[in-house]
One Martini backbone bead per residue (centre of mass of N, CA, C, O) as a GRO file, in nm:
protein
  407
    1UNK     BB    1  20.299  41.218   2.216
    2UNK     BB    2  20.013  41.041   2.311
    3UNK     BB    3  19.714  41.048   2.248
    4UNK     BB    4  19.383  41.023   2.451
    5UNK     BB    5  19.082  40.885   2.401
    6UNK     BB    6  18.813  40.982   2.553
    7UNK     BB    7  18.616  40.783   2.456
    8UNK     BB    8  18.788  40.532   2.567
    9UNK     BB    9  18.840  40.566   2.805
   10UNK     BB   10  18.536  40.594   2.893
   11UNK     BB   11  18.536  40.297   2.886
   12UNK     BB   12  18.806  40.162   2.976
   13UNK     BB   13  18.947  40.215   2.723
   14UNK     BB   14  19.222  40.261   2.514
   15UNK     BB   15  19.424  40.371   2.210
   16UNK     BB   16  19.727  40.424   2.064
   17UNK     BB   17  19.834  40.705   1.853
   18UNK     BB   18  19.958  40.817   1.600
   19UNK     BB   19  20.047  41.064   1.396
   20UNK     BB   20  19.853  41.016   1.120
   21UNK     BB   21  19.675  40.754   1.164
   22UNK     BB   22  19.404  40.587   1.058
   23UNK     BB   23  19.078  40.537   1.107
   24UNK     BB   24  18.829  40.265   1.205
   25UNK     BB   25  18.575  40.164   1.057
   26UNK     BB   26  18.236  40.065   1.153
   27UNK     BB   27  18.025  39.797   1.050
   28UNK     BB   28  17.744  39.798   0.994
   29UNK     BB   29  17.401  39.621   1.104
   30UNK     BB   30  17.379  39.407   0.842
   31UNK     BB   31  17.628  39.256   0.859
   32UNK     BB   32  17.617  39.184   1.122
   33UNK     BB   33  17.322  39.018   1.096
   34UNK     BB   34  17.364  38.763   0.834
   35UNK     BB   35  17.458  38.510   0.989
   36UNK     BB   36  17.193  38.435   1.151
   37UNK     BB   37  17.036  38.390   0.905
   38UNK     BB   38  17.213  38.128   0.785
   39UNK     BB   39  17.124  37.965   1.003
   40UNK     BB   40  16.836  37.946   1.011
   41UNK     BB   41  16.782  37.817   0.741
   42UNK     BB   42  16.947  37.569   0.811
   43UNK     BB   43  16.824  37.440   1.027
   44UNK     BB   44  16.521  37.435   0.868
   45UNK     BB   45  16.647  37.211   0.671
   46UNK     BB   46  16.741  37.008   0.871
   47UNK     BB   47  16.463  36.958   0.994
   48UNK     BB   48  16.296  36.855   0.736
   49UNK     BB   49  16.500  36.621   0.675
   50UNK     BB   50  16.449  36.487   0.976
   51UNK     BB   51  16.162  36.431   0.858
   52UNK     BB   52  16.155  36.262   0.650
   53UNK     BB   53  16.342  36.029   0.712
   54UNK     BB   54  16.131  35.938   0.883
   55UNK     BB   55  15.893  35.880   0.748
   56UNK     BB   56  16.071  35.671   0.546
   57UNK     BB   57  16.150  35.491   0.768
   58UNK     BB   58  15.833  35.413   0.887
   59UNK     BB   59  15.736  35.304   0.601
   60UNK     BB   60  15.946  35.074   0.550
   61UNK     BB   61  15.866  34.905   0.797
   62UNK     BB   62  15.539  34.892   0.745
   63UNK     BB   63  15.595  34.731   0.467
   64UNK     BB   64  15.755  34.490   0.663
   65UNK     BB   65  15.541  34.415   0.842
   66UNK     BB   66  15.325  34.365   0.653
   67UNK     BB   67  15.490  34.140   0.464
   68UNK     BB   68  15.523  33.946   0.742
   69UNK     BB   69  15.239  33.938   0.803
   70UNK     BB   70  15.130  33.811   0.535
   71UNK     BB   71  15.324  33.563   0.497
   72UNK     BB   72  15.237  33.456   0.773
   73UNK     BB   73  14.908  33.418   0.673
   74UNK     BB   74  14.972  33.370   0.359
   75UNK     BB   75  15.083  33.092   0.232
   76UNK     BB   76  15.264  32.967  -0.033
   77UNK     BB   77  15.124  32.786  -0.330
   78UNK     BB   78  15.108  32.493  -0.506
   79UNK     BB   79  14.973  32.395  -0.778
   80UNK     BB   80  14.701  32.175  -0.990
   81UNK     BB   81  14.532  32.113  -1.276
   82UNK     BB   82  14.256  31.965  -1.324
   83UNK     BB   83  14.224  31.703  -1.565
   84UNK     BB   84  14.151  31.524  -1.792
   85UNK     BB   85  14.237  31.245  -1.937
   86UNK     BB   86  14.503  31.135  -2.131
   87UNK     BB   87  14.414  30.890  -2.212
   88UNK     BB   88  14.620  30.620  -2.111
   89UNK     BB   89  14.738  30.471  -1.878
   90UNK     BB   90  15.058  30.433  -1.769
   91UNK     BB   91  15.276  30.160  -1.694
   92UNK     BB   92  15.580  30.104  -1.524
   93UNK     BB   93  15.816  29.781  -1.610
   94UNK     BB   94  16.024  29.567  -1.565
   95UNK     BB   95  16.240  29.389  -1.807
   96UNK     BB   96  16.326  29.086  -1.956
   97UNK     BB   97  16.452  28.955  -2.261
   98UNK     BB   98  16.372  28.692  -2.469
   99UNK     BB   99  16.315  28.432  -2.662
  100UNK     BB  100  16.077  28.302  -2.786
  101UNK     BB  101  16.294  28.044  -2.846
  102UNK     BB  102  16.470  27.788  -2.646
  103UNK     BB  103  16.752  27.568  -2.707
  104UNK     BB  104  16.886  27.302  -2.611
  105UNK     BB  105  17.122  27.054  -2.659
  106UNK     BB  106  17.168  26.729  -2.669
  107UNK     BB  107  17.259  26.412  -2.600
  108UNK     BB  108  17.124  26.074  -2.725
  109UNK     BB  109  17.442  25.992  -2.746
  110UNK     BB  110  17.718  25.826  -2.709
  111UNK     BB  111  18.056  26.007  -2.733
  112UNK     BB  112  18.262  26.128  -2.953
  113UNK     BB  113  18.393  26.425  -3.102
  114UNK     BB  114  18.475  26.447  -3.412
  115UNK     BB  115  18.295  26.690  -3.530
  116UNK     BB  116  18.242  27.068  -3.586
  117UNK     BB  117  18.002  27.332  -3.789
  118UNK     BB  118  17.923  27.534  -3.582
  119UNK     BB  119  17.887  27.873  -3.425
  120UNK     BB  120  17.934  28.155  -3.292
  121UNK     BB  121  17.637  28.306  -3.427
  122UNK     BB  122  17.515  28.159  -3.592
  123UNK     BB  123  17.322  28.049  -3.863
  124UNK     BB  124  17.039  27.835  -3.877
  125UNK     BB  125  16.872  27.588  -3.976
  126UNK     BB  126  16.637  27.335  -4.010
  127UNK     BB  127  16.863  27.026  -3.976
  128UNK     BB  128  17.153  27.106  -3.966
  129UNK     BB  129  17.463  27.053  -3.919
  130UNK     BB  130  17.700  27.056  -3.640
  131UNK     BB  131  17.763  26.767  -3.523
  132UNK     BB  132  17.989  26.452  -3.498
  133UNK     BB  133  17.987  26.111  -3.374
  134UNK     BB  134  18.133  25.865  -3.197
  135UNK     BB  135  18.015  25.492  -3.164
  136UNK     BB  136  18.100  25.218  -3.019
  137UNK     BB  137  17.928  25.106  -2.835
  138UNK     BB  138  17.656  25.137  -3.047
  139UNK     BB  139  17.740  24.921  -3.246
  140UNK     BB  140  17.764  24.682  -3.056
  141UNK     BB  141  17.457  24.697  -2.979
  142UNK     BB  142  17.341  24.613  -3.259
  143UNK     BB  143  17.457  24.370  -3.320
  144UNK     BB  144  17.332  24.233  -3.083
  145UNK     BB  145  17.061  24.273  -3.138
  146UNK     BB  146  17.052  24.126  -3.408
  147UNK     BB  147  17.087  23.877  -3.301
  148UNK     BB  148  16.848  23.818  -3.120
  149UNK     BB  149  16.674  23.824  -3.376
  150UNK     BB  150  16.734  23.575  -3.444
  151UNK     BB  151  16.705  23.412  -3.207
  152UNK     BB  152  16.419  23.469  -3.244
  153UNK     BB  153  16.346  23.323  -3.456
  154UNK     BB  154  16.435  23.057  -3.459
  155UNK     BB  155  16.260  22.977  -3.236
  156UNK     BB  156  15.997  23.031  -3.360
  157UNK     BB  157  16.035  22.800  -3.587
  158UNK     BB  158  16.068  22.582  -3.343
  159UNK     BB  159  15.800  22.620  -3.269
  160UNK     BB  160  15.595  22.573  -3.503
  161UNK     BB  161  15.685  22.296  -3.562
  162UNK     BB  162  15.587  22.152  -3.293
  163UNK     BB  163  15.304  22.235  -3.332
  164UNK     BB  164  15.246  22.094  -3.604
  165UNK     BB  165  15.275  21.808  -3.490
  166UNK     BB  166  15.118  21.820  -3.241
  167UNK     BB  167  14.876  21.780  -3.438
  168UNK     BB  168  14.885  21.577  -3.578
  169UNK     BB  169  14.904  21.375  -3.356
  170UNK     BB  170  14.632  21.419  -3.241
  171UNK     BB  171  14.499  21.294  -3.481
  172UNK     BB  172  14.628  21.046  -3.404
  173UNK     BB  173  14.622  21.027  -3.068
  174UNK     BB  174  14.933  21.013  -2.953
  175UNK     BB  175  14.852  21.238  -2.789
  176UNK     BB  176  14.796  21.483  -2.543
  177UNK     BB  177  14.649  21.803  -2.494
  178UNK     BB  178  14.859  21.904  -2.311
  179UNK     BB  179  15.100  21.906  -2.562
  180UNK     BB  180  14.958  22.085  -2.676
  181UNK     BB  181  14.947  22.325  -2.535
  182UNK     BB  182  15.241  22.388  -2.503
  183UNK     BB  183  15.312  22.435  -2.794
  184UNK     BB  184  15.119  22.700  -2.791
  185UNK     BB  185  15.283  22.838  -2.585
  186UNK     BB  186  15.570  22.820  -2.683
  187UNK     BB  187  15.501  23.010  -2.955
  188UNK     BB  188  15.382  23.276  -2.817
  189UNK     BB  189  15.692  23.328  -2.667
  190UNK     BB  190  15.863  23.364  -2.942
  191UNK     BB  191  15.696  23.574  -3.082
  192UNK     BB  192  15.732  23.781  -2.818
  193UNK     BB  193  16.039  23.791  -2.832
  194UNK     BB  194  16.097  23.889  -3.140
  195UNK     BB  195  15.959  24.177  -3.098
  196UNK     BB  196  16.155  24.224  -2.848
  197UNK     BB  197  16.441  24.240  -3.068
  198UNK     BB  198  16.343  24.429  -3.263
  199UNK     BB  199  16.282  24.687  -3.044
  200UNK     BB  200  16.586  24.682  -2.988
  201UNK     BB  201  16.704  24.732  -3.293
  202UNK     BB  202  16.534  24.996  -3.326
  203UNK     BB  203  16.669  25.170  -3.124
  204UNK     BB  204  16.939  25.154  -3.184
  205UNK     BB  205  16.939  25.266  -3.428
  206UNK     BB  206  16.805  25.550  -3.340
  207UNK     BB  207  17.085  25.585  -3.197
  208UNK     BB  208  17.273  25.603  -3.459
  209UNK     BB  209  17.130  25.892  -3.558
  210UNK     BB  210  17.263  26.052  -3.326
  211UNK     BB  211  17.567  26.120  -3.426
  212UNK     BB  212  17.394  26.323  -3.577
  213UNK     BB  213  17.375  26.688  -3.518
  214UNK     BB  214  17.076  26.869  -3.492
  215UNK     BB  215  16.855  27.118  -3.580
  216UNK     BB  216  16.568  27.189  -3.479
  217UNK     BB  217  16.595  27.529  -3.517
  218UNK     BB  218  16.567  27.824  -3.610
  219UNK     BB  219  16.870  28.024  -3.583
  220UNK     BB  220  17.092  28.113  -3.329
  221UNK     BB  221  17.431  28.075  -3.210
  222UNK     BB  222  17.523  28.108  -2.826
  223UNK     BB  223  17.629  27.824  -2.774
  224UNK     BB  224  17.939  27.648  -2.747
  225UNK     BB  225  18.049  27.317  -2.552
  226UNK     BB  226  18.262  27.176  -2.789
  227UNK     BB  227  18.517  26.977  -2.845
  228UNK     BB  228  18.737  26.755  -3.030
  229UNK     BB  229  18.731  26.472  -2.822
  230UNK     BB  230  18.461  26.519  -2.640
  231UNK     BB  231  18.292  26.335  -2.411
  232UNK     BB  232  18.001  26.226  -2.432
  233UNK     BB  233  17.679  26.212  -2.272
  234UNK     BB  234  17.398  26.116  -2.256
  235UNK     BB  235  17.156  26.324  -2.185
  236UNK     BB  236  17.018  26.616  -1.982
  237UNK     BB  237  17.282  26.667  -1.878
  238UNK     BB  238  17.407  26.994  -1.813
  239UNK     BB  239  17.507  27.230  -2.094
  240UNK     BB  240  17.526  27.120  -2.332
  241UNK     BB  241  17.639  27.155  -2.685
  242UNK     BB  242  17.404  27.361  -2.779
  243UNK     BB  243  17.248  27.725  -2.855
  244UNK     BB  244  16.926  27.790  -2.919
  245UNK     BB  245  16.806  28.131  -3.101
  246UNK     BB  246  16.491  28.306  -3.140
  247UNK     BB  247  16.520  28.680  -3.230
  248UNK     BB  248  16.300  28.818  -3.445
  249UNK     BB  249  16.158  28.726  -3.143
  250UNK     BB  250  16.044  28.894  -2.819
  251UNK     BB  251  16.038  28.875  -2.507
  252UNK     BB  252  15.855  28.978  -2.184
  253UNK     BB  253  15.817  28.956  -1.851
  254UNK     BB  254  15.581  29.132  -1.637
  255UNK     BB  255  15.449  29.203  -1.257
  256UNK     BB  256  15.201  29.238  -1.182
  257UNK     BB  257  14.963  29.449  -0.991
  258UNK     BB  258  14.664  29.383  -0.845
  259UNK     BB  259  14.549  29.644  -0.947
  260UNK     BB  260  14.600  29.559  -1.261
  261UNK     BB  261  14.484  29.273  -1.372
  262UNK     BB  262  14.177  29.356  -1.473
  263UNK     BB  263  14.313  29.545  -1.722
  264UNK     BB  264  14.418  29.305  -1.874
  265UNK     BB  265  14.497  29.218  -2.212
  266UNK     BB  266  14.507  29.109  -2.481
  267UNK     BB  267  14.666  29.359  -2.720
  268UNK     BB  268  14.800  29.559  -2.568
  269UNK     BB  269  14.987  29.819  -2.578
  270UNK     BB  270  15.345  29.924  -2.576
  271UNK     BB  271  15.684  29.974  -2.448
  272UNK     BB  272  16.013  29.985  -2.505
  273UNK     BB  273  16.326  30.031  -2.302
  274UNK     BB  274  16.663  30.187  -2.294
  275UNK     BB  275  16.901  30.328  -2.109
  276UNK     BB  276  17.106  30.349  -2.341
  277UNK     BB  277  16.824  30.450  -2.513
  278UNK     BB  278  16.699  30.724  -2.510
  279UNK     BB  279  16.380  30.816  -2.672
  280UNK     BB  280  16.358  30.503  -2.715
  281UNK     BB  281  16.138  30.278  -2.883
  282UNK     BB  282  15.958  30.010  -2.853
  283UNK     BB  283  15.725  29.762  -2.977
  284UNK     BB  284  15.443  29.610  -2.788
  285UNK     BB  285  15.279  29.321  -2.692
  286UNK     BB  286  15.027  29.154  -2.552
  287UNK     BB  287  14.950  28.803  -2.551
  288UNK     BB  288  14.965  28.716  -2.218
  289UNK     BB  289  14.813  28.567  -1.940
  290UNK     BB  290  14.798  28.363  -1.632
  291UNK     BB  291  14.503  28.435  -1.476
  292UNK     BB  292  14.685  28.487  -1.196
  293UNK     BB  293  14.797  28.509  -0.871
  294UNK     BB  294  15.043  28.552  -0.675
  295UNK     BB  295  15.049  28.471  -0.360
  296UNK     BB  296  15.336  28.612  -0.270
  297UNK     BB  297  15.284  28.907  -0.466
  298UNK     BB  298  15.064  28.977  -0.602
  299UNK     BB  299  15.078  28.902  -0.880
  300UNK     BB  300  15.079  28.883  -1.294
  301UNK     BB  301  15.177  28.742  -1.546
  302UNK     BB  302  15.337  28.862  -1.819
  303UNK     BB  303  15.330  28.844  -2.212
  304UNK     BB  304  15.552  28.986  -2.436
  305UNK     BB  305  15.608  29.056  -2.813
  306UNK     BB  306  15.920  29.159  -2.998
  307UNK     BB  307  16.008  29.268  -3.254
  308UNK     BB  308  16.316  29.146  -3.431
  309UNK     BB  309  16.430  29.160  -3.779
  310UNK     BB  310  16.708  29.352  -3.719
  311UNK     BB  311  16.859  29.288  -3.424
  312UNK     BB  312  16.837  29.534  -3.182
  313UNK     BB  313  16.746  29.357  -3.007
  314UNK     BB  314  16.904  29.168  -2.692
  315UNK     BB  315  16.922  28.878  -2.538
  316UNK     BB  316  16.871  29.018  -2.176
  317UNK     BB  317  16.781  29.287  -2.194
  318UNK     BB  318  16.727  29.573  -1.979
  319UNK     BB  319  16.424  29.754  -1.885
  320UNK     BB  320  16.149  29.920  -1.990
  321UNK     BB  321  15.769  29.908  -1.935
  322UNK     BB  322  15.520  30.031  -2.122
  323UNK     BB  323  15.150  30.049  -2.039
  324UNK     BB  324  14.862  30.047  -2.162
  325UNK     BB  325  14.550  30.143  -1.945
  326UNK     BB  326  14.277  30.144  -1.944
  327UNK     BB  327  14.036  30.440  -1.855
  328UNK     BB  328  13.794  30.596  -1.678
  329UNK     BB  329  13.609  30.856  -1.724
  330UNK     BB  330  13.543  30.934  -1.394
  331UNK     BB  331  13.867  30.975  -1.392
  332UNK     BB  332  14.184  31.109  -1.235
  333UNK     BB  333  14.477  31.253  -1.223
  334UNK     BB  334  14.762  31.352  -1.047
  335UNK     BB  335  15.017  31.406  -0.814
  336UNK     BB  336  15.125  31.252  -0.617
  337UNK     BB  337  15.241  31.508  -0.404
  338UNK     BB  338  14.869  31.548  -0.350
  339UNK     BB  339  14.891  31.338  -0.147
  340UNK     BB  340  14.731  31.233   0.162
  341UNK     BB  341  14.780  31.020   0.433
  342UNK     BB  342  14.594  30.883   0.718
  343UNK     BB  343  14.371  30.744   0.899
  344UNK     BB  344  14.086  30.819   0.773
  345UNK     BB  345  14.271  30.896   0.486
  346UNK     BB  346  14.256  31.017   0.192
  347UNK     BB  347  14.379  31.352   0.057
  348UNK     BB  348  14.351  31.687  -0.009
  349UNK     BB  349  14.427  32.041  -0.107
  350UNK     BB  350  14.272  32.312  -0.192
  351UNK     BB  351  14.140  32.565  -0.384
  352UNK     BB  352  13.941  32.842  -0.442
  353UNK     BB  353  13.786  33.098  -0.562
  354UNK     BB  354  13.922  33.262  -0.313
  355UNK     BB  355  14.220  33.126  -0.219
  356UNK     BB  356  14.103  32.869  -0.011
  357UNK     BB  357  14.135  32.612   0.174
  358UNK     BB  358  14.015  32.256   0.079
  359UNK     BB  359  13.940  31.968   0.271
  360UNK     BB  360  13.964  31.631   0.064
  361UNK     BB  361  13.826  31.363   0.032
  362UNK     BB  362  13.960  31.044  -0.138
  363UNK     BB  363  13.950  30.799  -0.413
  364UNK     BB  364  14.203  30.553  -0.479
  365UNK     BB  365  14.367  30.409  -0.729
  366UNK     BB  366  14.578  30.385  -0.928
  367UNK     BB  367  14.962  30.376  -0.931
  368UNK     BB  368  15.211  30.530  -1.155
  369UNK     BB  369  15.360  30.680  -0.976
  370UNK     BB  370  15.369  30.961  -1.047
  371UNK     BB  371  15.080  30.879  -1.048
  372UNK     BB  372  14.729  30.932  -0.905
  373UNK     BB  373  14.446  30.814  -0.899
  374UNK     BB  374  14.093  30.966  -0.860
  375UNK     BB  375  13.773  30.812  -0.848
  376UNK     BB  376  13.695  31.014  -0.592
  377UNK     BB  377  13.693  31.370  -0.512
  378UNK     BB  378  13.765  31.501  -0.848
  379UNK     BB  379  13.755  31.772  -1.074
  380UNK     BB  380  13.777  31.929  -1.321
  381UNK     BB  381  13.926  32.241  -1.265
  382UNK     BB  382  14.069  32.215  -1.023
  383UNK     BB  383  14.282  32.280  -0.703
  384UNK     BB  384  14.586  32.136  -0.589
  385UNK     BB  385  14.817  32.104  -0.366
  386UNK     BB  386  15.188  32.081  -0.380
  387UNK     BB  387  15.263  31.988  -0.064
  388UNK     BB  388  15.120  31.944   0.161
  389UNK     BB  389  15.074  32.100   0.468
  390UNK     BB  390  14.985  32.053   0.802
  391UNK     BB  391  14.930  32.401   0.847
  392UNK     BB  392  14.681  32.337   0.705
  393UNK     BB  393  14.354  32.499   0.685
  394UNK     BB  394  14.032  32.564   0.663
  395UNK     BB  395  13.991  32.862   0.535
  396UNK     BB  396  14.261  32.946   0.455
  397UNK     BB  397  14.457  33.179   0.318
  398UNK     BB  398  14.636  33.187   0.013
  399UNK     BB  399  14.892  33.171  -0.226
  400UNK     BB  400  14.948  33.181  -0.582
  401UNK     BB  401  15.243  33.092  -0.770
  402UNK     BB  402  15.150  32.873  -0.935
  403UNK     BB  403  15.038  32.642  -1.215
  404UNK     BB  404  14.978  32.283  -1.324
  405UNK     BB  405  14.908  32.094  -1.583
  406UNK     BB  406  14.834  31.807  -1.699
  407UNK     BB  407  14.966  31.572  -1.893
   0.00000   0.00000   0.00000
């Protein structure tokens, strides 16, 4: 029968024990509390942790909202430092090519093409045989005028003799002194018929020696437009029988603007460039100027020219001069854009020495393309800020992130 543990029933339980099993002993009282110990712990660390991750949550905020606050008040800008001019100024412009001398050939006598002896591409001298015309109208036009002049000739004698007898006459009184003024009038007609006569022949010869086509000037054959059998006519209409250029020197022409005028002058160096060939440059120079501005476009023609002893530049070809062009010493060139146009003029903006802006009116030169000078209101070692916002106003402070100096 099971024993009753008085102890456990007075508590309100039971427990119902067999005899012989062990009985269960409680653990001590540090056991028990060692749980709530490392809970407290945890909890403190824990308690720290997001302590710190706050504060560093809130520095970090702190940063961007910094850098935020920062960056709008203080806009990066790019700077150029202003140099002395290195050298002339450089004006870049369009220009093609032409022969030194260009001459196109007409025929100066009427007639067929018999044979021609030059062609495309020729060198030829000056004097040398191109091509031989037949001119049957002109041999007959010759034959007329030989003619002619005989029939002059013979005339002048048949008044020379009438004029001698009427002087006989007059001096035997048998005639009248009218008929003497007659028959030297009648003289000096026969004269100058005669003079007539001889110079419709030698016209004539002279356009027989036209028959042979020759070369005026040396040069190389650029164009023939004549072929055996081909009736020429007489004239400079037409586009001409051979083209002749000389090409050892070319020229180029190119339409300087007024405000570059002034400083144009004879000798001064230049560049030629071909698109087709970068990097590389021909010598020329400026030979003359117009002397005056095409009232229409406000420019002076210039006319340069270069040397092409080996053939290497083509007559028409396309490209690119640079000029140097002298440049006064109190003068300082920018990059275009650093300069700003307004109502009341052009301005720059400027960096100072603590990095705040100022805003500088200034006096423009000439326009190099990419640079524009600037003969009044800015000194070297300046800087100018590049592509100036219209948002900077005087004395804000910028952060400088490049700076670049002159070429």
């Amino acid at each position: 029968m099971p024993v009753v543990d008085p102890v456990a029933s007075h508590g309100g339980e039971t427990a119902a024990t067999s005899p012989g099993a062990p009985r269960e002993t409680p653990p001590p009282a540090a056991a028990r509390r060692r749980p709530a110990w490392w809970l407290a712990v945890a909890g403190v660390v824990l308690a720290g942790g997001l302590v710190a991750y706050g504060w560093q949550r809130q520095e970090t905020e702190a940063a961007a909202a910094a850098d935020v606050a920062n960056s709008a008040v203080t806009p990066s800008v790019r700077v150029h430092v202003v140099a002395p001019p290195a050298g002339a100024a450089k004006l870049t412009l369009p220009a093609t090519l032409e022969p030194v001398q260009r001459t196109v050939i007409h025929a100066r006598a009427s007639g067929y093409v018999k044979r021609w002896y030059s062609d495309l591409g020729d060198t030829v001298q000056a004097g040398a045989v191109l091509a031989e015309l037949e001119t049957p109208d002109l041999e007959q036009d010759v034959r007329r005028a030989q003619a002619a002049v005989a029939e002059a000739r013979a005339g002048l004698v048949l008044a020379q003799t009438t004029a001698e007898r009427a002087r006989r006459l007059l001096e035997q009184q048998a005639i009248a002194r009218q008929e003497i003024d007659a028959s030297d009038a009648e003289l000096r007609v026969r004269e100058a018929e005669l003079v007539a006569a001889e110079a419709a022949l030698s016209r004539v010869e002279e356009l027989i020696r036209f028959q042979t086509i020759r070369a005026p000037i040396a040069g190389t054959i650029t164009a023939r437009r004549i072929e055996v059998g081909d009736l020429v006519v007489a004239g400079a209409g037409g586009s001409g029988l051979f083209v002749i250029e000389q090409t050892n020197t070319l020229r180029a022409f190119v339409d300087l603007p007024q405000a570059f005028a002034r400083w144009m002058q004879p000798k001064l160096k230049a560049k030629f460039e071909l698109p087709e060939a970068p990097g590389r440059h021909f010598d020329a120079e400026v030979v003359r100027t117009a002397g005056a501005l095409n009232a229409a476009t406000r420019s002076m023609r210039v006319e340069l020219q270069l040397p092409n002893p080996a053939g290497e530049l083509l007559s028409g070809a396309f490209g690119q001069v640079r000029i140097e062009l002298p440049r006064a010493g109190d003068v300082v060139a920018v990059p275009g854009n650093a300069v700003r146009i307004r109502s009341e003029g052009a301005f720059v903006a400027l960096v100072d020495a603590a990095d705040q802006i100022v805003i500088r009116p200034v006096k423009l030169g000439h326009d190099l393309g990419r640079e524009i000078e600037i003969v009044q209101g800015l000194r070297p070692g300046e800087r100018v800020v590049l592509n100036p916002s219209d948002l900077l106003r005087a004395g804000a402070p910028v952060h400088v992130v490049q700076a670049t100096a002159q070429r």
